[in-house]
Backbone as CSV, one residue per row, in Angstrom:
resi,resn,N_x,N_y,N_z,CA_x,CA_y,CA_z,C_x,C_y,C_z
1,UNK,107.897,52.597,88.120,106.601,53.265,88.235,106.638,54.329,89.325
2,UNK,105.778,55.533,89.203,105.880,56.111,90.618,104.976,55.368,91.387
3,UNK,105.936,56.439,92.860,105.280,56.232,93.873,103.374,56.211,94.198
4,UNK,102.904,56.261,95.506,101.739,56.647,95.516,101.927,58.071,95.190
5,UNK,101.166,58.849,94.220,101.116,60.052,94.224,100.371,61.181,95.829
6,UNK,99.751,60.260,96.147,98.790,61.384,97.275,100.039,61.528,98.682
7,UNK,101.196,60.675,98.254,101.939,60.872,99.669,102.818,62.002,99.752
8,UNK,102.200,62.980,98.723,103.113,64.376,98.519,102.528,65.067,99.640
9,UNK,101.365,65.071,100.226,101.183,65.552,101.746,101.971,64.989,103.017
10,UNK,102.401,63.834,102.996,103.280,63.548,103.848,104.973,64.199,103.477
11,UNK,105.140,64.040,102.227,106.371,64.897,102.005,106.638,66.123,102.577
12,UNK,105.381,66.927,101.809,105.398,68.121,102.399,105.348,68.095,103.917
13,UNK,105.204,67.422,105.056,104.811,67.570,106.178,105.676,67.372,107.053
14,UNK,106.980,66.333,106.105,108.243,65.924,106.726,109.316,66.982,105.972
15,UNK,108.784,67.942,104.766,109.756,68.696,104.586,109.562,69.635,104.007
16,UNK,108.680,70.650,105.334,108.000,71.947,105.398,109.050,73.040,105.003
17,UNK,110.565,73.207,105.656,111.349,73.910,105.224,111.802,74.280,103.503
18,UNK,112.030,72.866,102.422,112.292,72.741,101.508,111.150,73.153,101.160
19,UNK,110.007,72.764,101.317,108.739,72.980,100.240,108.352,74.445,100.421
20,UNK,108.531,75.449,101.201,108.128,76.631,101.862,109.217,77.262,100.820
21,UNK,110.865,77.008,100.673,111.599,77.898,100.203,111.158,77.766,98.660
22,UNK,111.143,76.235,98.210,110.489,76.358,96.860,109.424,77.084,96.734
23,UNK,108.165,77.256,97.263,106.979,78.234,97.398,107.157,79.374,97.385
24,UNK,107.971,79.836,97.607,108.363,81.250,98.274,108.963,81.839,96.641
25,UNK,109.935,80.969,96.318,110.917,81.613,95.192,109.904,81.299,93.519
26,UNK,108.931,80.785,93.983,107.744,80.396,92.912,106.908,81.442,92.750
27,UNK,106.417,82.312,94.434,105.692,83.428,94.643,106.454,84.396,94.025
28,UNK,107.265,84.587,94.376,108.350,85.609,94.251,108.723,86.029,92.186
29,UNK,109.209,84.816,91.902,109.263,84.584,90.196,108.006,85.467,89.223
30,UNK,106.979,85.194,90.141,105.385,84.576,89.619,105.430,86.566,89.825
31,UNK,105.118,87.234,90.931,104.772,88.464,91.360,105.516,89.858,90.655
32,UNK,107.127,89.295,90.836,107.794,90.312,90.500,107.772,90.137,88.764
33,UNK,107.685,88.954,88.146,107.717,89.294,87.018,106.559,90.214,86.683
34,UNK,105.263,89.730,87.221,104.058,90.688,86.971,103.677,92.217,86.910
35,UNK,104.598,92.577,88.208,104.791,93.810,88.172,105.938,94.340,87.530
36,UNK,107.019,93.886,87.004,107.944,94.460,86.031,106.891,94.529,84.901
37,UNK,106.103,93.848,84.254,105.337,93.539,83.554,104.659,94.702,83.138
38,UNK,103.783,94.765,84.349,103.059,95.962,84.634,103.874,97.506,84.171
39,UNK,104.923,97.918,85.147,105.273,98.900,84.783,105.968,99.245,83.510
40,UNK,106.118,98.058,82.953,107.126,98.359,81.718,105.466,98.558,80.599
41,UNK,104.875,97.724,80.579,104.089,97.239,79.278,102.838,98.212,79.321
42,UNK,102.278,99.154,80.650,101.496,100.239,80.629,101.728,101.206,79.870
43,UNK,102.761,101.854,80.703,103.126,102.823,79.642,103.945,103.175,78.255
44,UNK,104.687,101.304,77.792,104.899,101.246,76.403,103.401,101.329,75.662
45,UNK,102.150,100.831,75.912,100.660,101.037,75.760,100.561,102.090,75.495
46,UNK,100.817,103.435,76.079,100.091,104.549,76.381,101.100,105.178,75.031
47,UNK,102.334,104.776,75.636,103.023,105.564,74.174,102.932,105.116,72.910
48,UNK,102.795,104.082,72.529,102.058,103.336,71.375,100.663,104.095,70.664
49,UNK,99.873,104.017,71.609,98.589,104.647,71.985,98.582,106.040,71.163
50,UNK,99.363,106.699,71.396,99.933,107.952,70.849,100.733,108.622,69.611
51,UNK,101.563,107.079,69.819,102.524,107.491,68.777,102.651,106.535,67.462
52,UNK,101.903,106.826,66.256,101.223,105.999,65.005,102.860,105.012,64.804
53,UNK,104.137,105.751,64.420,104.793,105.018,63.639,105.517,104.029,65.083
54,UNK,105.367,103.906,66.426,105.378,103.004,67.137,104.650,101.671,67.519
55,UNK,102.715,102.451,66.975,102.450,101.397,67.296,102.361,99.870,66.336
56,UNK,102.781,99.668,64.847,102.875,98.536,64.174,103.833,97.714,65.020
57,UNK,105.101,98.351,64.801,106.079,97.579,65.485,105.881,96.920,66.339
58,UNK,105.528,98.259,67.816,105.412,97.060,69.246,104.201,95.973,69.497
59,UNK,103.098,96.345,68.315,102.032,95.397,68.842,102.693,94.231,68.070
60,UNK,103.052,94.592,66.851,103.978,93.261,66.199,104.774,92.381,66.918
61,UNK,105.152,92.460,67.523,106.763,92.204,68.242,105.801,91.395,69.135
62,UNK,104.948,92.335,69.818,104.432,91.557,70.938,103.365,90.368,70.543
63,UNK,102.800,90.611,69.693,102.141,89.099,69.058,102.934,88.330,68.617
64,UNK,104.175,88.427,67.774,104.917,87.339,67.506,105.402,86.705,68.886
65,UNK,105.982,87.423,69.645,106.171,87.451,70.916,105.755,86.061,71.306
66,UNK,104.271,86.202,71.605,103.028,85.081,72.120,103.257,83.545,72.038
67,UNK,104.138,84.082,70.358,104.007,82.203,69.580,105.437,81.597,70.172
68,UNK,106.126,82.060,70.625,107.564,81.918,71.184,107.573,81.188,72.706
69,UNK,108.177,79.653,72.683,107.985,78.991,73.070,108.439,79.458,74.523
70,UNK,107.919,79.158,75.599,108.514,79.674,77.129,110.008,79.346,77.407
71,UNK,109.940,78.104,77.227,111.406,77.427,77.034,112.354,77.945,76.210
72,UNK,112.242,78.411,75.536,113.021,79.127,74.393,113.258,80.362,74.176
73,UNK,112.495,81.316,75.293,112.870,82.228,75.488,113.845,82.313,76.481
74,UNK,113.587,81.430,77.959,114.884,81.376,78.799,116.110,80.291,78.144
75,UNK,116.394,79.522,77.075,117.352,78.943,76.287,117.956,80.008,75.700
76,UNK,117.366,81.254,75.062,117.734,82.679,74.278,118.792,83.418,75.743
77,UNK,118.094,83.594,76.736,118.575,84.337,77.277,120.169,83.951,78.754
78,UNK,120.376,82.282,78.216,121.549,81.726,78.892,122.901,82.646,78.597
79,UNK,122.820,82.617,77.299,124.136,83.256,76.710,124.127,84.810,77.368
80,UNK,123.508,85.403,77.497,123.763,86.631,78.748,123.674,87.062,79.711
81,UNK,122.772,86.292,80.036,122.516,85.995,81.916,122.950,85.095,82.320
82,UNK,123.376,84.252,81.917,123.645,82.508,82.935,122.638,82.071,83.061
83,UNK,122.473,81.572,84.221,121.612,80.572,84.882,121.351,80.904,86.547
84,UNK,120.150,80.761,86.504,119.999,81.075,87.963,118.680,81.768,88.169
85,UNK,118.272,82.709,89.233,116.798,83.264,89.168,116.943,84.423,88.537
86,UNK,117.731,85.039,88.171,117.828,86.498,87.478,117.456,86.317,86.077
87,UNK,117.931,85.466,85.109,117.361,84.990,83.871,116.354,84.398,83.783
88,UNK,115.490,83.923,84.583,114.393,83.121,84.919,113.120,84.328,85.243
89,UNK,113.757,85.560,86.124,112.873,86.384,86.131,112.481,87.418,85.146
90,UNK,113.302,87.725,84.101,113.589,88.449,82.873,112.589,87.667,82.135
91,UNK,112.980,86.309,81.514,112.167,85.627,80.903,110.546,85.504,81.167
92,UNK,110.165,85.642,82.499,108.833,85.689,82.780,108.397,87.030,82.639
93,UNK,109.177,88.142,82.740,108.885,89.424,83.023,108.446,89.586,81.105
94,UNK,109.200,89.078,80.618,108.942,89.149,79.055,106.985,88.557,78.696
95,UNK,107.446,87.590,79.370,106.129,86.402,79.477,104.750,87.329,79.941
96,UNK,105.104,88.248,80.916,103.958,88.952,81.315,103.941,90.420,80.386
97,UNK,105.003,90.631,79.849,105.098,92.043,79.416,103.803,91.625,77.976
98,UNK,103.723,90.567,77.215,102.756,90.573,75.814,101.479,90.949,76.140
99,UNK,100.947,90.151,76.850,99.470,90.136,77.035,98.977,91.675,78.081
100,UNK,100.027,92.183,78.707,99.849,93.078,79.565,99.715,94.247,78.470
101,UNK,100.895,94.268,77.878,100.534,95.667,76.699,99.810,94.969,75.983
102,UNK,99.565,94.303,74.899,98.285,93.943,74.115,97.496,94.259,74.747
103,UNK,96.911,94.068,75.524,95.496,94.414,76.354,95.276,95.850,76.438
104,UNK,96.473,96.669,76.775,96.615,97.769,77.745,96.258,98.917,76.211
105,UNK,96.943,98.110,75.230,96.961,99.338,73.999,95.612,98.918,73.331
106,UNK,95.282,97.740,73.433,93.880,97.553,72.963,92.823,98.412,73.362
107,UNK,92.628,97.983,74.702,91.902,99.044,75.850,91.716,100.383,75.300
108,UNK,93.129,100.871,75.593,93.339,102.652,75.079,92.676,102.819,73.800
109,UNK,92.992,102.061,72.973,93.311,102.258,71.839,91.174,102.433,71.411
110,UNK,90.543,101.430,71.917,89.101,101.027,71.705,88.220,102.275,72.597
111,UNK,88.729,102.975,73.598,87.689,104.084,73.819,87.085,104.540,72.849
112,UNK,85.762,105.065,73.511,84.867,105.827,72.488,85.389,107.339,71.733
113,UNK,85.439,107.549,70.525,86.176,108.559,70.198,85.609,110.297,70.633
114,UNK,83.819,109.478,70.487,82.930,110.629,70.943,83.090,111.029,72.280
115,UNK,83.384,110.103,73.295,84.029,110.215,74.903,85.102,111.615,74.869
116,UNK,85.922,111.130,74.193,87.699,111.603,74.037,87.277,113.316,74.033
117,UNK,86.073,113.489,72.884,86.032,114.529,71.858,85.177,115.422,72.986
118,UNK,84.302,114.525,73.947,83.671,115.492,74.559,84.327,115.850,76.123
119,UNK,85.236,115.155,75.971,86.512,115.481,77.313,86.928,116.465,77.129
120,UNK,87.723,116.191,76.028,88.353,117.564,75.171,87.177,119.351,75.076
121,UNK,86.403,119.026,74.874,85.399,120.228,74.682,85.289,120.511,76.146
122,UNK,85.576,119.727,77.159,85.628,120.213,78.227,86.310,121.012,79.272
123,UNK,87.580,120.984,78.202,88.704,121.363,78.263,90.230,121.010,79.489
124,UNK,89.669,119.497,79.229,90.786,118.379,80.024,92.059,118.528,79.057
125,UNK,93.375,118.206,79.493,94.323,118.534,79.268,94.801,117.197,78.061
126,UNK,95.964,116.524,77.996,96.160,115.150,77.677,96.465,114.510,78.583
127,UNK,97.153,114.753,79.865,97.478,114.027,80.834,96.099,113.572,81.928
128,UNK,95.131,114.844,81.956,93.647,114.302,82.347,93.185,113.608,81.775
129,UNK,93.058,113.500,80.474,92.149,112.580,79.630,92.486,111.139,80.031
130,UNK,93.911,110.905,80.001,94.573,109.735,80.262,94.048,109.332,81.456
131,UNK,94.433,110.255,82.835,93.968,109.545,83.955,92.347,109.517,84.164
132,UNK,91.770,110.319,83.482,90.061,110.837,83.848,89.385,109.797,83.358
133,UNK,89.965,109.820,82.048,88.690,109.030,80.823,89.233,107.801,79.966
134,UNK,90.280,107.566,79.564,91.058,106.085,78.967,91.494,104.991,79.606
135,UNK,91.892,105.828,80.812,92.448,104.834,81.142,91.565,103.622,82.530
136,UNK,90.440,104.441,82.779,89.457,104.270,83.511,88.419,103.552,82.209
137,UNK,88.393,103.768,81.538,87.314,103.096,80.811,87.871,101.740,80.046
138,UNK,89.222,101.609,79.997,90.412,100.871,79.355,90.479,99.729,80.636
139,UNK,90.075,100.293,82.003,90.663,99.077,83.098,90.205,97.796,82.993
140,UNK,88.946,97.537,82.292,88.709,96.240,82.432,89.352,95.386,81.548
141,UNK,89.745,95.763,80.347,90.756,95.080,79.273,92.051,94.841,80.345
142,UNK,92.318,96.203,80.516,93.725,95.708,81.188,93.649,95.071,82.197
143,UNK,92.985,94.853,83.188,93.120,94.214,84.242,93.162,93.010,83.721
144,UNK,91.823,92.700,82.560,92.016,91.094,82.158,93.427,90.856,81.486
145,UNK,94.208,91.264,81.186,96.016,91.044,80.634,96.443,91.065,81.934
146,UNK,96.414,91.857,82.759,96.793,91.246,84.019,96.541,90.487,84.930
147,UNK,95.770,90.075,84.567,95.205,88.431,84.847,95.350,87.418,84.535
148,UNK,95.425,87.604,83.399,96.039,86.676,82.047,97.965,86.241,82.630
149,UNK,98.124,87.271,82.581,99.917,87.164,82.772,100.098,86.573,84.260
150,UNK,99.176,86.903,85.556,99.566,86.488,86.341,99.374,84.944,86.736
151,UNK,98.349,84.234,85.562,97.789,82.868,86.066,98.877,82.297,85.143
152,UNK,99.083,82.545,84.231,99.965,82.012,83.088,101.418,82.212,83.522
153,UNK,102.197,82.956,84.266,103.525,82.847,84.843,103.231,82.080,86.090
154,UNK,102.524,81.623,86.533,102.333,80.560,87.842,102.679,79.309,87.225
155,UNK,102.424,79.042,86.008,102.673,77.552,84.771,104.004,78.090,84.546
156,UNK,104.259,79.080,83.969,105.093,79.213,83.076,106.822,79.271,84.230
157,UNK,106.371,79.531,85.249,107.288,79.332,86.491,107.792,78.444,86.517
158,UNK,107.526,77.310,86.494,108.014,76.157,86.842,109.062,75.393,86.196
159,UNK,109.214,76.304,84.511,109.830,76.092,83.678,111.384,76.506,84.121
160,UNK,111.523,77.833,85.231,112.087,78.247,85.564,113.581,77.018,86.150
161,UNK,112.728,75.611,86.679,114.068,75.113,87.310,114.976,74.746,85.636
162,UNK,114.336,74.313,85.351,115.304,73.882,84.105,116.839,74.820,83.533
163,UNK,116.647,75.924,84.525,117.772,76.830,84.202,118.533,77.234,85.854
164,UNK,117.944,76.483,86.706,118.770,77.078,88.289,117.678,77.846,88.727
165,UNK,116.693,78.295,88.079,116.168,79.404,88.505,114.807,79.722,90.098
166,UNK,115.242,78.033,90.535,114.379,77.642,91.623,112.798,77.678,91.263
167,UNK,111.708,77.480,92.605,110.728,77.403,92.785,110.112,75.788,92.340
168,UNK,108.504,75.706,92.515,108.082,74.400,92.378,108.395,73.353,91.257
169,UNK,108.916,73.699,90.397,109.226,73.221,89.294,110.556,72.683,89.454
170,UNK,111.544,72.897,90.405,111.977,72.109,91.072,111.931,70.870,91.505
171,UNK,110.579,70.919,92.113,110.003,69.062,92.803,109.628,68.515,91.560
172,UNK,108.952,68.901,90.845,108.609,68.435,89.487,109.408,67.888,88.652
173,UNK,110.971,68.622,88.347,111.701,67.971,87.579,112.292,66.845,88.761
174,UNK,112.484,66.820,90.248,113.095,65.820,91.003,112.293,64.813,90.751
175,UNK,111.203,64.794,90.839,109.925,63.765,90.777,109.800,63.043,89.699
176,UNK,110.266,63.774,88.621,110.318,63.173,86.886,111.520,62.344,86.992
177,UNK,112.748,62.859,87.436,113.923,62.204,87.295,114.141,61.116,87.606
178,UNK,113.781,60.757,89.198,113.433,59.747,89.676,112.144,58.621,89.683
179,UNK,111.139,59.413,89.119,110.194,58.584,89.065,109.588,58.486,90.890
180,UNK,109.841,59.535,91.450,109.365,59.838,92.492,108.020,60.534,92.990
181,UNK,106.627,59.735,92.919,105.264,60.577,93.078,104.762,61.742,93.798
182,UNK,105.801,61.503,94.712,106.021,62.312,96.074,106.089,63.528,95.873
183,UNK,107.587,64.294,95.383,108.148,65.165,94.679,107.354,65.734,93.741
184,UNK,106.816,64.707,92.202,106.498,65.410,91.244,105.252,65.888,91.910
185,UNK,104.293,65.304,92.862,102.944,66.012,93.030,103.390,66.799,93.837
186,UNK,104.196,67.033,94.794,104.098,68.081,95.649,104.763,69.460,95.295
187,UNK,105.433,69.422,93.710,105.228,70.911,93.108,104.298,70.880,91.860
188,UNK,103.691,69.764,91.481,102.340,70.240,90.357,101.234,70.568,91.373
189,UNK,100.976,70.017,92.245,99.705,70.184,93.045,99.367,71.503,93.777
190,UNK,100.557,72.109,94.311,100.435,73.403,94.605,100.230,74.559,93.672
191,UNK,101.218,74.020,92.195,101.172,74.959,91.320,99.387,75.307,90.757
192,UNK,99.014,73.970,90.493,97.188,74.374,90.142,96.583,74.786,91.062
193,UNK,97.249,74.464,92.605,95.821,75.281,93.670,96.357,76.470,93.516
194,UNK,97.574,77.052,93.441,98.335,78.416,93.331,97.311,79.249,92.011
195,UNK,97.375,78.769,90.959,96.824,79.413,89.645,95.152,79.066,89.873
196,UNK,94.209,78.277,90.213,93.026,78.350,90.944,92.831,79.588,91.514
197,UNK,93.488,79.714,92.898,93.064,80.393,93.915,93.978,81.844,93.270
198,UNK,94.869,81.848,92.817,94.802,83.007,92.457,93.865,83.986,90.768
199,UNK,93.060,83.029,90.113,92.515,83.217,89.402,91.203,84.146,90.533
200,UNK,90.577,83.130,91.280,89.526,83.560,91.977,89.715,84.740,92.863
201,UNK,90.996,84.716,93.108,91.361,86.119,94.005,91.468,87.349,93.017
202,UNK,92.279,87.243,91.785,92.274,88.752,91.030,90.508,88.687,90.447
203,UNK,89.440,87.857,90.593,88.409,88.049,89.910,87.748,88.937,90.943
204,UNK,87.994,88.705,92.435,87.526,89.162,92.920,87.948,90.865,93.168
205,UNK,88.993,90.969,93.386,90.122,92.088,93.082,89.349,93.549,92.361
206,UNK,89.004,92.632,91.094,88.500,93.350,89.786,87.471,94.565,90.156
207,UNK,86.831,93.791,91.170,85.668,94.441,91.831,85.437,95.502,92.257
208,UNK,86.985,95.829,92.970,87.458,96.907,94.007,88.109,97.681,92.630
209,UNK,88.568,97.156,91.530,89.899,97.958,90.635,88.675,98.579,89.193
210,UNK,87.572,97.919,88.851,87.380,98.091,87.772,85.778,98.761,88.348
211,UNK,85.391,100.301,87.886,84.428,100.900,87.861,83.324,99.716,87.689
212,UNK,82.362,100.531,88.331,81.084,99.179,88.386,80.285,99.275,87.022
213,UNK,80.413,100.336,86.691,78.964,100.653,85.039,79.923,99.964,84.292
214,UNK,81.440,99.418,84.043,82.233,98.574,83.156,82.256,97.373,83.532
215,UNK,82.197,96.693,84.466,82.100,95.407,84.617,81.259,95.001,83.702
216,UNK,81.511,93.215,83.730,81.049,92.375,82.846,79.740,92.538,83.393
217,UNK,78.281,91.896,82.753,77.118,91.710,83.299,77.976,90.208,84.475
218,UNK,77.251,90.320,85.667,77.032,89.257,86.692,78.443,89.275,87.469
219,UNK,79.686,90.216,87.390,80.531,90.157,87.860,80.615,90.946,89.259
């Protein structure tokens, strides 16, 4: 049977070093995939956005994408990366790249056409329109994909030890192995206050990132 589960605060307290480096390489997994994410899956969006016989494909790809098990995307990617955090971060970077462009080409894609038409009569360029009027009226979709990707690679992290690839999911599989309460709560327990508190932090975020006449009502 396990242990007491609540004595993962004493763990952590007798082994601040270990639990800090796991934290760290969990932050780290969790962030950089987001922003590879980011820069890759914006502007595949924008060119999609643009370009008709691109966009079936990539929105395709990227919804099938979705149904593709987490695990099975870093099992896909052993045979050319190995094992370790470099394949672990690819795999999440994938993980954040769906929902980031889905959103991002949705967004674009859903402006008002009458907006576009009276930009244009104004005689904004294409590269203004983009920064002036789409992509500003597009932020609240996208931000929510980037929101989406960043609470969902905080879970999807942990999957990461199963390949070398460190972070909390680490204590989790030690804790399973052994049947140790200690361990398994002291990387699930951080991982939900981690995806909590960072849910409530990008909501707040939104505030500062997403024009106020687009916000949700009450946000």
């Amino acid at each position: 049977m396990l242990e007491d589960p609540f004595s993962f605060v004493e763990y952590i307290r007798e082994n601040p070093d270990d639990f800090l480096r796991f934290l760290s390489q969990h932050v780290q997994l969790t962030l950089l995939s987001v922003l590879f994410g980011v820069v890759i899956a914006v502007p595949a969006a924008i060119l999609a956005s643009r370009v008709g016989l691109l966009a079936r494909p990539l929105t395709g790809i990227a919804s099938v994408g979705q149904t593709i098990p987490s695990l099975a995307v870093l099992g896909l990617l052993i045979p050319f990366l190995g094992i370790g955090f470099r394949p672990a971060l690819v795999a999440l970077t994938i993980q954040a790249f769906l929902p980031i462009f889905l959103n991002a080409y949705v967004g674009i894609r859903s402006v008002d056409r009458a907006v576009l038409d009276a930009a244009r009569g104004m005689g904004t360029s294409g590269g203004q329109l983009l920064r002036m009027v789409e992509l500003p009226l597009a932020s609240p979709v996208i931000f929510a994909g980037i929101q989406t990707a960043t609470v969902q690679n905080i879970a999807i992290a942990t999957l990461a030890a199963y390949i070398g690839g460190g972070g909390l999911g680490d204590l989790i599989l030690q804790g399973l192995s052994t049947l140790n309460g200690a361990l398994l709560f002291a990387g699930a327990v951080p991982v939900a206050v981690l995806a909590i508190t960072t849910e409530l932090a990008l909501g707040r975020l939104r505030r500062w990132i997403v024009p106020e006449g687009l916000r949700p009502t009450g946000s």
